[in-house]
C-alpha positions, -999 to +999 in steps of 0.1 A: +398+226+886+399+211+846+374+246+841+402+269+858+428+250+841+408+257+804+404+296+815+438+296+822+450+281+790+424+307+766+436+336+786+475+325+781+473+314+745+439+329+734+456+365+724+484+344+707+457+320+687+435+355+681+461+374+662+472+351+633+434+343+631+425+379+629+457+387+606+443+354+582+408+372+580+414+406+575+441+394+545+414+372+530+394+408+532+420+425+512+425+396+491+390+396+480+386+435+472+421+438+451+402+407+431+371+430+433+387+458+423+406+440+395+371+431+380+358+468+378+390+478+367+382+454+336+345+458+334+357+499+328+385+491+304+356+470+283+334+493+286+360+525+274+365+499+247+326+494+235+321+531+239+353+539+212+338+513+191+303+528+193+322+563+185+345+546+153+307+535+142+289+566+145+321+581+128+314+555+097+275+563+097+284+598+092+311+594+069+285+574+048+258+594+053+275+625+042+287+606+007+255+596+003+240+632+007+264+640-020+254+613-041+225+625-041+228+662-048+251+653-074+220+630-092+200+660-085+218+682-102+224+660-133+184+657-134+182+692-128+208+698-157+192+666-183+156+687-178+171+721-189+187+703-217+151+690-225+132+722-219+157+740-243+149+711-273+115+713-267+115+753-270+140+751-303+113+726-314+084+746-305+100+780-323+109+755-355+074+747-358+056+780-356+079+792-386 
């Protein structure tokens, strides 16, 4: 009789016991993917943040790359200019001493 009696009781208060239990587990389940989701959500907003930092970087090499290019033309043109100059005394020199 105590086994009829236990039967009896789980089929009477098992449903009642089973929903709040099932309602407990499945919010722990959403519970645990919002905090999941939360987590990407941050992992993608620091990595959109690394990725505009790697672009303001690349921007600066360029920048600096290009003033440097023109640093150097610019040097290259004063050599280019500083030889002409030299060429031409030489020549002036040269025509000085054949008269």
């Amino acid at each position: 009789m105590d086994i009829v009696a236990l039967a009896a009781i789980v089929f009477i208060f098992g449903p009642a016991l089973f929903i709040p239990i099932t309602a407990m587990v499945l919010k722990h389940r959403k519970e645990m993917l919002q905090m999941e989701l939360e987590k990407r959500r941050l992992s993608n907003q620091e990595v959109a943040k690394q990725i505009e930092a790697l672009r303001a970087e690349i921007a600066q090499l360029r920048e600096t790359a290009t003033q440097y290019d023109m640093s150097l033309q610019a040097n290259l043109e004063n050599l280019q200019e500083r030889v002409r100059y030299l060429e031409q005394q030489l020549e002036q020199a040269a025509r000085l001493h054949t008269y």
